[in-house]
N, C-alpha and C positions, 0 to 999 in steps of 0.2 A: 616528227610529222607522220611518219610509217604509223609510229603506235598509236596515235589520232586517228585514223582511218577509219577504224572499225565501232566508234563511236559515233561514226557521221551517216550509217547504214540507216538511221530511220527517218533520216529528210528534217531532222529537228534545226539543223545548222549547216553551216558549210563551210569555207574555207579559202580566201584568197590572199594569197602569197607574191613575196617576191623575194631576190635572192637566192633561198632555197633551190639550189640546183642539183639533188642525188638523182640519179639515174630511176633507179627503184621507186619513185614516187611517181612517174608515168603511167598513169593508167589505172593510179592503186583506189582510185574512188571517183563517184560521179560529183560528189561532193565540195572536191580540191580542187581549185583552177590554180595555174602558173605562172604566173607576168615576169617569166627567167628563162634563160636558156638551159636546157638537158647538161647533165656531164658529157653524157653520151656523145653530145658532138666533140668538145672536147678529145674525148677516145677515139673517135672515129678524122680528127684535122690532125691528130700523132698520127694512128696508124696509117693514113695515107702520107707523112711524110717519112715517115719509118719507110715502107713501099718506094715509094719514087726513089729515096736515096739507096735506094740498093743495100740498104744494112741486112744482114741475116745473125745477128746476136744482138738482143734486146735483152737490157738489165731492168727492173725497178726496186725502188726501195720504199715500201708503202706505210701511212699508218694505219693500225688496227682499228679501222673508223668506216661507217656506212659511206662516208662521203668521199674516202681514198681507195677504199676496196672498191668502189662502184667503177671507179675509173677504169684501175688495175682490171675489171672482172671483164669490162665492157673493150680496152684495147686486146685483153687475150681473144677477145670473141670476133674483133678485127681482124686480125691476124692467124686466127684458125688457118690452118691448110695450105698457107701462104709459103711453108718453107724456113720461114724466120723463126730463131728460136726464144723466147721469154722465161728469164730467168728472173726470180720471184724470193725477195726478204722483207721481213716485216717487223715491224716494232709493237709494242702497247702503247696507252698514250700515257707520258708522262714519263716516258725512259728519258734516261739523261745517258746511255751507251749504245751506239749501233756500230762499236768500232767489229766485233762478231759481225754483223751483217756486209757492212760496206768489205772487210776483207776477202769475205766468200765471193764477192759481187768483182771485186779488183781481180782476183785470180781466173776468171773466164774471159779478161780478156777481150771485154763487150766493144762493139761499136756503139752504144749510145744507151746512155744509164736516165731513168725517167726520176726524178725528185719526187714523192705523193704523199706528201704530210699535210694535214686537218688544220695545221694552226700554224701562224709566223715563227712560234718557240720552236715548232718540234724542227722544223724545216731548219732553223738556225743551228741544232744540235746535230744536223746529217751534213751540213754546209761546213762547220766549224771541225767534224772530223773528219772530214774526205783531204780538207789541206792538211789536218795533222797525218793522216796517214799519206799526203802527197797521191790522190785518187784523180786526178783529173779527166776524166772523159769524155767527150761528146755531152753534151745535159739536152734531156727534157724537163720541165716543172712546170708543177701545176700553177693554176690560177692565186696559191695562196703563196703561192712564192714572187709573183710577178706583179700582186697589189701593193708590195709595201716596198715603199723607196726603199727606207732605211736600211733592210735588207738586202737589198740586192747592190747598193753602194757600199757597205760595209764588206759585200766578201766579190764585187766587180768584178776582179780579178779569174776567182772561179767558173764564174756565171757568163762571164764574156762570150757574147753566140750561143748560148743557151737561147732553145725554143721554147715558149707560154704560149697559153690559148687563154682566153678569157669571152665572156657575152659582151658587145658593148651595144647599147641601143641605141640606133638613130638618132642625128640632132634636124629641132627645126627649129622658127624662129621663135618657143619656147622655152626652150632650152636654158640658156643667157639669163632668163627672166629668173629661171629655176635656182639657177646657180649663183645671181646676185641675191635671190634674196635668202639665201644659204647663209653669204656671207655676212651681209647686213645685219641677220638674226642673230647668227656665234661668231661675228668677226675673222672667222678665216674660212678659205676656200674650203669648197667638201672634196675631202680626200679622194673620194671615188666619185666622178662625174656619172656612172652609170647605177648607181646604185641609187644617189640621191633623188636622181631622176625616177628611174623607177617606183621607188617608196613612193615618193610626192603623185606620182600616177597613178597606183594603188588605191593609195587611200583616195582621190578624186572616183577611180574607177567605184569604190565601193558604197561611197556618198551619192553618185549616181543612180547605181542598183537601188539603193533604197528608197531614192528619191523618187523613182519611179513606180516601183513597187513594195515599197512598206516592206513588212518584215516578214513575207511570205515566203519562206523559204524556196519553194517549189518552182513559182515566179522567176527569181532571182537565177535559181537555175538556168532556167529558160532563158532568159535574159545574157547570163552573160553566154550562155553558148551558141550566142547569134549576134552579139555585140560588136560593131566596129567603132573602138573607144579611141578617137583622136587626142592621144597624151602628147606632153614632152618629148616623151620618147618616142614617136612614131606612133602607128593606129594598132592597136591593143585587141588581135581575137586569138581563139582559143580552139585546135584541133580536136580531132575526137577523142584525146585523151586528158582534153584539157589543159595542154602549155601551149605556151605561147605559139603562134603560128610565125613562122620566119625568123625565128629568134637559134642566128648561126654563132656561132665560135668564130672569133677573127684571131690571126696568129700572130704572136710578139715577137721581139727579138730583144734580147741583151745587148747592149754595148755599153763603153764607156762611162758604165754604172749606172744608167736609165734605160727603161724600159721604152723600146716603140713600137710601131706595126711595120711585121717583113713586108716588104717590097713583094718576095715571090709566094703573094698568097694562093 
């Protein structure tokens, strides 16, 4: 999307999204609108629980990816000045060894080690060696740790009390309607209630745009940057950088090999 941007400078097109959640696309065009939540709050719902609990050694183990570096870039900038120290390894994508990384990361000794892998495999390859090297610490993970059952049943045990953040968008009595006719379509539920929802608002939100005003780029502009768009998921406007307006990060919790929302949000 970053590399998109600079193609959308002469008003010929534009761009609305959802899901896409990197930090770094805030702001980056008048072009791009957001129907997602920032990482950024992400980064900012750790580092104030990072804060509150009084930890002062912070681990992470990231991937070399726009969308795990944003995290990692956006909690060190939380944390600035704070006292608290962030210690910082990295993989490529598509390593199959971060036992080098995780052991640098074991020998400080961290009060709370943050997960921040781009995909369910790479995450499985940091989960799968922290038991073989016996690492068990305090967990933060990301959003891409906390969307897949399978994952987080399969290594439970680790993950147990582990902290996630993820967007989840308001339900109303749309919602339901959204999500039966999910099922109806592909015969089983959508894996992600928030994501199906959104898409399905999107595209309504962008059938709107045009309906109203044709394919005038300029229009549409204008249009959504004043649009109160009553979706599935809540009413759909757009700050001056163009994401979504109120779109917070709610915080998860591990147990017993399913993901919920803490109680002490």
């Amino acid at each position: 999307m970053a590399s998109l941007a600079p193609m959308l400078t002469d008003g010929n097109a534009l761009f609305v999204s959802d899901v896409l959640s990197g930090a770094k696309l805030t702001g980056i065009s008048q072009y791009i609108f957001r129907n997602w939540g920032s990482d950024i709050n992400e980064s900012r719902l750790f580092a104030d629980k990072i804060i509150q609990a009084g930890y002062k050694k912070v681990g992470v183990i990231y991937e070399e990816t726009d969308y795990a570096k944003g995290i990692k870039i956006n909690l060190d900038n939380f944390l600035k000045d704070s006292g608290i120290t962030v210690m910082s390894e990295s993989f490529p994508t598509g390593t199959t060894d971060v036992r080098t990384q995780l052991t640098k990361l074991k020998s400080e000794k961290l009060d709370i080690l943050l997960i921040n892998p781009q995909t369910v495999t790479s995450a499985e390859v940091v989960l799968k060696q922290m038991e073989d090297l016996n690492f068990r610490p305090r967990l933060l993970v990301n959003d891409n740790v906390t969307i897949s059952k399978d994952l987080v049943m399969k290594h439970k045990d680790i993950l147990d009390g582990a902290l996630g953040a993820n967007y989840v968008a308001p339900s109303n009595s749309q919602t339901d309607l959204i999500l039966k006719m999910y099922k109806d379509t592909y015969g089983q539920d959508c894996p992600q209630t928030t994501v199906c929802v959104e898409t399905y608002d999107t595209i309504h939100l962008i059938a709107e745009a045009l309906k109203v005003n044709g394919e005038d780029v300029a229009k549409i502009r204008s249009y959504l940057n004043t649009v109160k768009y009553n979706g599935a998921g809540g009413e759909i406007s757009f700050d001056g950088n163009n994401d979504r307006n109120g779109a917070v990060y709610t915080l998860f919790i591990v147990k017993d090999g399913a993901v919920q929302i803490a109680q002490d949000q």
